[in-house]
C-alpha positions in Angstrom: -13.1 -26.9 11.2 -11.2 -28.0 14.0 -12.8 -30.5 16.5 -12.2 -31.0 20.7 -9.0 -32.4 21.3 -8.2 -33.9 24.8 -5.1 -32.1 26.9 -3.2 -33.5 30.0 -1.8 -30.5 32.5 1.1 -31.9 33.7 3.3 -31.0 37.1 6.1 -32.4 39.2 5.7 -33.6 42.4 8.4 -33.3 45.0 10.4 -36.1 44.0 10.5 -34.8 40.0 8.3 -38.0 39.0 4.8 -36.5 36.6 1.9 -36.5 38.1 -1.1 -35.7 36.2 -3.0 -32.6 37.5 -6.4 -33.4 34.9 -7.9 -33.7 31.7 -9.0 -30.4 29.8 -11.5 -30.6 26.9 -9.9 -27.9 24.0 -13.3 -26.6 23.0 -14.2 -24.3 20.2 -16.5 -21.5 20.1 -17.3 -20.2 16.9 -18.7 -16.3 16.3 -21.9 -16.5 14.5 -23.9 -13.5 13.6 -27.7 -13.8 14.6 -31.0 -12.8 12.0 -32.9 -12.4 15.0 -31.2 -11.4 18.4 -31.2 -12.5 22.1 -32.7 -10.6 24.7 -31.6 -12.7 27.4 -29.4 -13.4 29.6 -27.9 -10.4 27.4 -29.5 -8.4 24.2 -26.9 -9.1 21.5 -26.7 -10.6 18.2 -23.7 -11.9 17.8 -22.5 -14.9 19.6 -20.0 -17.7 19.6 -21.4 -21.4 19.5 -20.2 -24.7 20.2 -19.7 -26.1 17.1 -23.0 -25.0 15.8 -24.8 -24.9 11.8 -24.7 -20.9 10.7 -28.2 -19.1 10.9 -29.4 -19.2 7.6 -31.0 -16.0 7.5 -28.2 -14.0 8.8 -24.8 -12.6 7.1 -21.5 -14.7 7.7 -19.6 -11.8 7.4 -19.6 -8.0 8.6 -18.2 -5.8 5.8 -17.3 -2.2 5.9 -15.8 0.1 3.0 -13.4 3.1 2.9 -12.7 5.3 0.1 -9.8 7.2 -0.5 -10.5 10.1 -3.2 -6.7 12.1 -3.8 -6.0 15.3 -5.5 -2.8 16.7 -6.5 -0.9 14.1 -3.8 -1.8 10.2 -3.1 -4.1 9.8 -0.4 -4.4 7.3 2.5 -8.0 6.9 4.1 -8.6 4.0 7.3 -12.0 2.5 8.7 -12.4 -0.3 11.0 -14.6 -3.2 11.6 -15.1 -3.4 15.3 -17.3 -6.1 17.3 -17.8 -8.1 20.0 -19.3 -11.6 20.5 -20.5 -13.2 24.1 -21.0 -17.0 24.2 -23.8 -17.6 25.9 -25.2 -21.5 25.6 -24.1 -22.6 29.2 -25.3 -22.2 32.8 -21.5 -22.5 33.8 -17.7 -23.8 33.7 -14.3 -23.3 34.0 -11.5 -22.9 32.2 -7.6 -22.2 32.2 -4.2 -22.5 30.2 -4.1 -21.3 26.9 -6.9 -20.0 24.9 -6.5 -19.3 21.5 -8.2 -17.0 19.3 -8.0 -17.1 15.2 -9.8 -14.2 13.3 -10.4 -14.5 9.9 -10.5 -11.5 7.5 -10.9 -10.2 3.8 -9.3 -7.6 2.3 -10.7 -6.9 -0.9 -9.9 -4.2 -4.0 -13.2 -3.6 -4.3 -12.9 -0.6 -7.2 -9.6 1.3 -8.6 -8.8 4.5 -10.6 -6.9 5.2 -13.3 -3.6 4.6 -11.6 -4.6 1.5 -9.8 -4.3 1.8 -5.8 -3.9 -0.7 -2.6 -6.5 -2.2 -0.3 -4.3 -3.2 2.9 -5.5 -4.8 6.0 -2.9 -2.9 8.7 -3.7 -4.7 12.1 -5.9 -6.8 13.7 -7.1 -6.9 17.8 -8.6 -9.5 20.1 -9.7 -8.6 23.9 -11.5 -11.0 25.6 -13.8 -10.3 28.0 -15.6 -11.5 31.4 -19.3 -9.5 30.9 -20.9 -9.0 34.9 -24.4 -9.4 34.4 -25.5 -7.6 37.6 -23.3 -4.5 37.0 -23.3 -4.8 33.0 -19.7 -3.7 33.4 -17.0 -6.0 31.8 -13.4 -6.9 33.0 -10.3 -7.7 30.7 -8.8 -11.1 30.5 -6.4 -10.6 27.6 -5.5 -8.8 24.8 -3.2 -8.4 21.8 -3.1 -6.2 18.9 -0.8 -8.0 16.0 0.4 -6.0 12.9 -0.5 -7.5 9.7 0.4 -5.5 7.0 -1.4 -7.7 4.2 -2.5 -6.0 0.7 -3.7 -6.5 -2.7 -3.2 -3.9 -5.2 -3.5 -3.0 -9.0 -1.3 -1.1 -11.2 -4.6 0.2 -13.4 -7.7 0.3 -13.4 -7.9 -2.8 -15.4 -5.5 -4.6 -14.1 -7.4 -6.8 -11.7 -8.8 -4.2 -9.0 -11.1 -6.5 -7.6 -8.8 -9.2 -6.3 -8.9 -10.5 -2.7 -6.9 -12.1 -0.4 -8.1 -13.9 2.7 -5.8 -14.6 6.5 -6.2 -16.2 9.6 -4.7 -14.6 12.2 -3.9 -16.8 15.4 -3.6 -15.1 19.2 -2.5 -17.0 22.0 -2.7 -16.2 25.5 -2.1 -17.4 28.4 -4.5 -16.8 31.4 -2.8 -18.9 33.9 -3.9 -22.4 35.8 -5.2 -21.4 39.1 -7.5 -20.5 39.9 -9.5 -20.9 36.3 -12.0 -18.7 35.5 -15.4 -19.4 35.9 -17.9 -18.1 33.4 -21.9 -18.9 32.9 -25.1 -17.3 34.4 -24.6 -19.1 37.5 -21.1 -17.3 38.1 -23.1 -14.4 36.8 -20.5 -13.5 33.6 -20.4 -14.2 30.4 -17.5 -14.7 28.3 -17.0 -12.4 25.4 -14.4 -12.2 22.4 -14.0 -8.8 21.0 -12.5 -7.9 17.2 -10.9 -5.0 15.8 -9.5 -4.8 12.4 -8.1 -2.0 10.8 -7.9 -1.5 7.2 -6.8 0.9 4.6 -7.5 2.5 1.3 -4.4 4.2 -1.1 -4.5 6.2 -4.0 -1.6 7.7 -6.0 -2.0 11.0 -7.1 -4.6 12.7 -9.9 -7.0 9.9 -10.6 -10.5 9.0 -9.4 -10.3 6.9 -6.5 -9.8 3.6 -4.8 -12.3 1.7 -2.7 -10.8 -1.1 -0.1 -13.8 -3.6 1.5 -12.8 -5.4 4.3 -14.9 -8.3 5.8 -14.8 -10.2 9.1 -15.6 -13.3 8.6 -17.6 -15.2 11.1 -19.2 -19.0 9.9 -18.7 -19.3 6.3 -18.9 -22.5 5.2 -17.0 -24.0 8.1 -14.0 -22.5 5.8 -13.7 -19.1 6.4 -14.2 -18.7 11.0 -13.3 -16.4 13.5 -13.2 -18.5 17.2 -12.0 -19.1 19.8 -10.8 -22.8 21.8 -10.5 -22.7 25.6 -9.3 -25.3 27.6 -12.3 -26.4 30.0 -11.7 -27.8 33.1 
């Protein structure tokens, strides 16, 4: 798990000596899935935390499935696992600079035919989001889309079709300095992180089928997190 670090934003005054600008607290927010939602200041059930334990009766994962069933011809079949997660323990602050984002994801050959098959996670998203809690509307303040391209595969059906393979995918963005943005219920928005990742399913031709499960993983363990770090002024 990675802690709050301590940044200096640096700039030049007019005589080219340094002159510290401020301090910035690097501060993690962790996605966390919910047993029992939030109906205010939003209705949601999945949220990211500062630094926080994992609900004990919720998932800390979303999973979804796709099957890919071929007949005379191999056969490529896609899903998605798509969500978005609003932070929501603050009355307000700012930040600025770089915020990074790391999602962390399973692909998994969850069953194979007779001819093996591939599970491939093809590309992952992060948007994130300032939510306007008097107009419920949201506005964009990044977003990225990065190929992956990862797989695990089998060459039969018993030759280990239910291996996995887990990645953490890092996004960087920059959202600029001045001014920084100001989030919390008394700005009236919320910040919100939202995930896409696409996965696959392949089977060769004339066999049975192939099953790829993908999973999102949000708090497991403090080993397996999606979250993000902002720099707060």
């Amino acid at each position: 798990m990675r802690t709050s670090v301590r940044t200096i934003y640096t700039a030049q005054d007019p005589d080219y000596a340094t002159i510290v600008l401020g301090y910035l607290s690097q501060t993690p927010l962790y996605a966390n899935l919910l047993n029992t939602g939030i109906t205010d200041p939003i209705e949601t059930d999945t949220v990211l935390l500062f630094d926080p334990p994992a609900d004990i009766n919720a998932a800390d994962f979303i999973e979804a499935s796709v099957i890919a069933s071929p007949g005379e011809t191999g056969v490529t079949e896609s899903n998605n696992i798509e969500e978005t997660f609003t932070f929501i323990q603050t009355k307000g602050f700012n930040f600025a600079g770089m915020v990074y984002a790391w999602v962390n994801a399973t692909i998994d050959m969850d069953e194979a035919g007779n001819l093996g098959g591939v599970a491939t996670i093809t590309d992952i998203l992060v948007e994130l989001l300032k939510y306007d809690l008097e107009l419920e509307t949201t506005t964009q303040l990044a977003y990225a889309v990065h190929t992956v391209n990862k797989s695990v595969a089998c060459a039969t059906s018993t030759d280990s079709p239910y291996g996995e393979a887990t990645l953490s995918e890092p996004f960087i963005f920059n959202i600029g300095i001045d001014p920084p943005v100001q989030i919390g219920e008394t700005a009236g928005v919320l910040l919100q992180m939202r995930v896409k990742i696409s996965f696959t399913a392949y089977a060769p031709a004339n066999q049975t089928l192939t099953r790829a499960k993908c999973r999102l993983n949000c708090y497991r363990d403090r080993s397996k997190v999606t979250y993000l770090q902002l720099a707060v002024v």
